[in-house]
N, C-alpha and C positions, 0 to 999 in steps of 0.2 A: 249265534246260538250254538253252530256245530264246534266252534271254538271252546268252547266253556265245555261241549260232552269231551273233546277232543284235549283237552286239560285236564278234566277228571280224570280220564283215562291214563294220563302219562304220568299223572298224581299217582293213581292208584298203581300201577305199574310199576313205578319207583317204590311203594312202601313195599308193595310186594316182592320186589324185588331182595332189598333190602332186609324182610322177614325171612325170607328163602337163604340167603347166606349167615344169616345170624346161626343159622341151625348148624353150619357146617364151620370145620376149621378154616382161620384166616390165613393159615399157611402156607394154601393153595393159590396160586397166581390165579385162577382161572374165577375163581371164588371172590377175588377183592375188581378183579373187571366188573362182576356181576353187581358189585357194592357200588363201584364208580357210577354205571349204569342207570342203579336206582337212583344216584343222587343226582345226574343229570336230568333222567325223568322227571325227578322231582320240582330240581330248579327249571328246567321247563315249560312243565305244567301250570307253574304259578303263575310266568311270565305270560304265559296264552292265554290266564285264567283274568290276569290284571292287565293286561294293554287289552282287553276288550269291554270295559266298564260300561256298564247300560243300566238306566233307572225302573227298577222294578217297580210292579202295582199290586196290590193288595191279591188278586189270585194268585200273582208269583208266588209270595210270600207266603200262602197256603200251602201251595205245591212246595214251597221249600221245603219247609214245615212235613208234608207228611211223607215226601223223598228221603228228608233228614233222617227222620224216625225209622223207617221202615230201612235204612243203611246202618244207624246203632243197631237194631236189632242182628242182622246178617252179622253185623262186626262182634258183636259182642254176646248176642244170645243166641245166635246159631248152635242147635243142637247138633252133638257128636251124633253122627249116624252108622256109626259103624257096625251096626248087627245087620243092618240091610242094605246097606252099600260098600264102596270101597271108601279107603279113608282120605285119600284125596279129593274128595268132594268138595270137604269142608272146607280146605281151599277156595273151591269155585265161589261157596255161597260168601264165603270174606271177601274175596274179590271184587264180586258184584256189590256186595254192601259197602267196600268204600269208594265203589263210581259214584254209587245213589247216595251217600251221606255226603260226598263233597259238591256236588250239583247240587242238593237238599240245601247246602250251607251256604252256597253263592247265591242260589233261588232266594235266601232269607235276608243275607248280608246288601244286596245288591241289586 
């Protein structure tokens, strides 16, 4: 189980990573490490996500189901908060929405 949080993690990591240099020129050496990074993350994460296969049961598949949900949301309908915070926030809540949509999607698939 902590494998599969501990893969979402290195998942979400890696996108995020990979979102965070998208923003910035690739000209910069320091900038395409950061690119490398995520794409290691990434190919990591799967690996930890798939040499740990386990047959889910019908609550799993629930909790996928509303982990899923409630991570599109975060990823995708996360409100701009910027009159009452700082705008980095909105980061944090994408962050957390794609740990909880990829564990939501293994929860379902698996």
């Amino acid at each position: 189980m902590l494998e599969v949080i501990g893969g979402a993690i290195l998942i979400a990591f890696g996108f995020f990573a990979i979102f965070m240099s998208a923003e910035e020129e690739f000209t910069d050496p320091k900038t395409l490490l950061v690119l490398l990074a995520g794409v290691l993350a990434i190919i990591g994460g799967i690996w930890l996500i798939i040499s740990t296969l386990t047959l889910g049961v019908v609550l799993r598949k629930l909790a996928g189901l509303l982990l899923g949900g409630i991570g599109l949301f975060l990823v995708f309908g996360f409100p701009d908060i910027s009159d009452y915070q700082q705008s980095g926030m909105s980061f944090t809540g994408i962050f957390i929405g794609f740990i909880l949509m990829i564990v939501g999607v293994y929860f379902i698939l698996f």
